[in-house]
N, C-alpha and C positions, 0 to 999 in steps of 0.2 A: 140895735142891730149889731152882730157880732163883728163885723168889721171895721164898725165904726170905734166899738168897744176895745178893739183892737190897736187901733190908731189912735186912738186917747191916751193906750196904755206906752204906745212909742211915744208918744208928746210929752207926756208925764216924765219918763228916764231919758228924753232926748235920745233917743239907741233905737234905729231899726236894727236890729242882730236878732235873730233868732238860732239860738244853741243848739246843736244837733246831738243828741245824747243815743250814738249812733256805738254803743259801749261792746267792744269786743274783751274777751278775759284777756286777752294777751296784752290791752293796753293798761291794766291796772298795775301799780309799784308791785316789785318781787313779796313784798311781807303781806300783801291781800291774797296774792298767790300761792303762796307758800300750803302744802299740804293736801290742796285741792286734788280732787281726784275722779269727780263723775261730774255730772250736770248740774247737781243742786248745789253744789258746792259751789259751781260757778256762776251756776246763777244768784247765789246767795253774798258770793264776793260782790258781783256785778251790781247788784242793788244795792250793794252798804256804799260802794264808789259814789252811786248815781247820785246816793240820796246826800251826801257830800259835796258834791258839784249843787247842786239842786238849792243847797243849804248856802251856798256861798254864794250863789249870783242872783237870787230871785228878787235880789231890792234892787238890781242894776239891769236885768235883762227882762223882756217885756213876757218873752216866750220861749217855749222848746218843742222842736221836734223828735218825736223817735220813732226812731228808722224800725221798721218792726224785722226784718230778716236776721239782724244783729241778735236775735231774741231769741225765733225760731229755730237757730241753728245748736238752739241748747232743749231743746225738745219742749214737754210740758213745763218744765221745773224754768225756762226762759221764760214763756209764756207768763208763769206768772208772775218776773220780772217786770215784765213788760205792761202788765197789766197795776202794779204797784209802780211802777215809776209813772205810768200817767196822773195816776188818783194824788201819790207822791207832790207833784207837780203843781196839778190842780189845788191841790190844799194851802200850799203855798204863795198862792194869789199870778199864780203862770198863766196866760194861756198856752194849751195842747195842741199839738199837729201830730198826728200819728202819719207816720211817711209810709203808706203801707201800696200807692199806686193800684187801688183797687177797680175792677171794672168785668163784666161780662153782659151777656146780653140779660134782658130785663129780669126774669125772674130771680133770678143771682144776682146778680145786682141790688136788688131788694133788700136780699139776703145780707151783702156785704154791709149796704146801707147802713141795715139796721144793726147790724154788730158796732158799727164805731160813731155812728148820729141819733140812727132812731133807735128805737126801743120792739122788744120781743117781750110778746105774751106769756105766759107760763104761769097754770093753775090761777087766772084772773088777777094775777098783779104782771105791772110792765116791767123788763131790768132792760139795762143796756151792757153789752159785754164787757166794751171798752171805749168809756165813751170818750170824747174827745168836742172838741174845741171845732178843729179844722180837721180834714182828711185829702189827702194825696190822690190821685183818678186819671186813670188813662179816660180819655174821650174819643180814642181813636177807633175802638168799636160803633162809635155813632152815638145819637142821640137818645136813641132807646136805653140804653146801656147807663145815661147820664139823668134820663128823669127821675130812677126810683129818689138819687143822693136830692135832687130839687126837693123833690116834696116833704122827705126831711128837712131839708136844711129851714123851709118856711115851717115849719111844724114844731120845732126844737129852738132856731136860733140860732142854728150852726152856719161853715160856710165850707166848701173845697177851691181845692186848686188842682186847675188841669195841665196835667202836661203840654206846652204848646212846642217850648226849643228847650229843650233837653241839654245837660250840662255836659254830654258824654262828646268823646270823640270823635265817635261813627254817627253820630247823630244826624248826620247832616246826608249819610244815605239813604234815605228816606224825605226826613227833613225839609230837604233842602230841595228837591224838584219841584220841578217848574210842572203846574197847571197849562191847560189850555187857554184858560184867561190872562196867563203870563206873570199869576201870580203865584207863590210857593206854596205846598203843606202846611208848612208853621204857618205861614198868614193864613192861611183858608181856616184853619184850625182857630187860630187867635178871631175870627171873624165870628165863627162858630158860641167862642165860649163870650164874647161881648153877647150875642142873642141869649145865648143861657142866665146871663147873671143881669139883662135887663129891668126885670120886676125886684130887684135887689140890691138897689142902689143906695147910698145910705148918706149922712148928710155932708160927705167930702167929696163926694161925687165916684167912691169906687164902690162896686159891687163886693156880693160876698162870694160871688164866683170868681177868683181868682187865678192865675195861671203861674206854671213853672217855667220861668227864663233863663236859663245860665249863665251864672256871670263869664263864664270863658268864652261867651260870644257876642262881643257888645256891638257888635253892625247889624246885628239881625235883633238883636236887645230894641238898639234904638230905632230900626222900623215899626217894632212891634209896640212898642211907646207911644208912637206915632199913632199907627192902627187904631189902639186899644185902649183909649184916653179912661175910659170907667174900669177898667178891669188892674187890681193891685196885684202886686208882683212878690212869686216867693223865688228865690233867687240864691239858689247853690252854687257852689263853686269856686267859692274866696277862695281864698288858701291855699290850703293842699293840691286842693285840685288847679290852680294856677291863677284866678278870678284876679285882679288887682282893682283897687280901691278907687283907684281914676279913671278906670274903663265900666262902673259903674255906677256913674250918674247919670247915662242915658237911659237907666233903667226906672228912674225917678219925675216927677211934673215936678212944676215951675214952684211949686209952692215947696219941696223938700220933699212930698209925700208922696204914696203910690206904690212903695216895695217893701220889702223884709231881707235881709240877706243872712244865710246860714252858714255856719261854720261849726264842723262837728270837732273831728282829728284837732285841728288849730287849737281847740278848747280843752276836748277831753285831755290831749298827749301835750300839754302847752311843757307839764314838767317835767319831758323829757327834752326839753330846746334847752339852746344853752344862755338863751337871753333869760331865761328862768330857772336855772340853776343853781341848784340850796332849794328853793320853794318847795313846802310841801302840795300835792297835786289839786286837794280842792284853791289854795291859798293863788295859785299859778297859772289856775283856771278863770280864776275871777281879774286877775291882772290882767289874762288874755280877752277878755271882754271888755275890760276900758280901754286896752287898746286898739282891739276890733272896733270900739263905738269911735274914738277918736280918728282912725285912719278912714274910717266912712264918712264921717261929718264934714271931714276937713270938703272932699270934692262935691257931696253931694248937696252943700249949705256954703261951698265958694262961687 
């Protein structure tokens, strides 16, 4: 089962991190840049980066995710950036998360499915667009919205992760209301995707239905812990966005396991910090993942 496969692969590197290869052009050194001037360009810079990062951590980091918007914002010629950095990836012995938060109601849905888990027909052979590992889903359109990705995920081998508490700011306008039963959105939601990922339980005791927690919220982290004992955690927010390393063991069971935590910027732009300074940027990328893996460890295995 793919999540179980997944947490073998954290066991194996001791590192739950997963890399967010969330690659804007403006974060590559000036001499990757230098000369660019349309989209292919940039997308062509953007890949030689990726596959340099990719190249440096894939003995140390278990997985990556990429953020697909980073991508799209370079039109086709991103695209197939995008679509080379998963395979890229994959080759490498990574697992894939496409961060794409995809969802509508059922017949699209299908559709999305099948571009990043299942597979499309065409003239009597199957392809898959882009395929992937894991995939990113709003569940908030309900559960119609969420079976076509089930029936892939048991069909394939794959697994998602639903949004439940969101790493954003505002998040919690919505979020964070109170039910008539007195309990919140996020829990009702987190209640939601433990029924979802029931038949998918694998032999550590978490599903391959997963949910999105943010590290910048560990009160509502560690209810949902609580909650949602089967259900493992992908978990944004380190870093950049503010997450700290010891408000992130509520995110984790007694046994060390049960989450992932990502860090994109912190990785990609590591050599532009000045604790890595001189470093060239794949060289600076990989130092920022021993020390991502070390400042996790340290709270989440104290």
């Amino acid at each position: 089962m793919i999540i179980d496969k997944l947490i073998d692969k954290i066991k194996e590197y001791d590192n739950p991190t997963v890399a967010g290869i969330d690659t804007s052009f403006d974060y590559l050194p000036d001499d990757m840049k230098a000369g660019v001037k349309d989209f292919k360009g940039a997308a062509e810079a953007i890949l030689a980066f990726n596959k340099k990062i990719i190249d440096n951590i894939c003995d140390i980091v278990p997985c990556v995710k990429v953020q697909i918007a980073y991508y799209e914002m370079y039109g086709l010629e991103g695209m197939r950036a995008f679509a080379e950095t998963l395979r890229y990836a994959s080759e490498k012995g990574m697992f894939v998360m496409t961060d794409a938060k995809r969802n509508d109601i059922g017949a699209t849905a299908e559709c999305y499915a099948k571009a990043y888990l299942g597979e499309t027909q065409v003239g009597g052979s199957a392809y898959t667009a882009f395929d992937s590992d894991f995939l990113t889903v709003n569940g908030y359109l309900g559960s119609d919205g969420i079976k076509p990705f089930l029936n892939w995920m048991d069909k394939r081998d794959k697994g998602i992760f639903v949004l439940v508490k969101t790493s954003n700011k505002s998040s919690g306008e919505l979020q964070d209301m109170k039910l008539e039963n007195g309990k919140t959105v996020y829990e009702y939601m987190g209640s939601l995707v433990e029924e979802w990922g029931k038949d998918s339980i694998g032999k550590y005791g978490y599903s391959a239905v997963g949910a999105v927690v943010g590290a910048t919220h560990p009160a509502q982290a560690e209810i949902l812990r609580r909650e949602m004992p089967h259900t493992f955690f992908l978990i944004p927010g380190y870093g950049a966005q503010g997450g700290k390393a010891d408000d992130l063991k509520v995110c984790f069971g007694k046994d060390g396991l049960g989450g992932i935590v990502n860090s994109s910027r912190g990785i990609l732009c590591a050599y532009k910090q000045e604790k890595y300074a001189g470093m060239a940027f794949d060289a600076a990328a990989r130092q920022a993942c021993i020390d991502m893996k070390n400042d996790l460890n340290r709270p989440i295995k104290g």
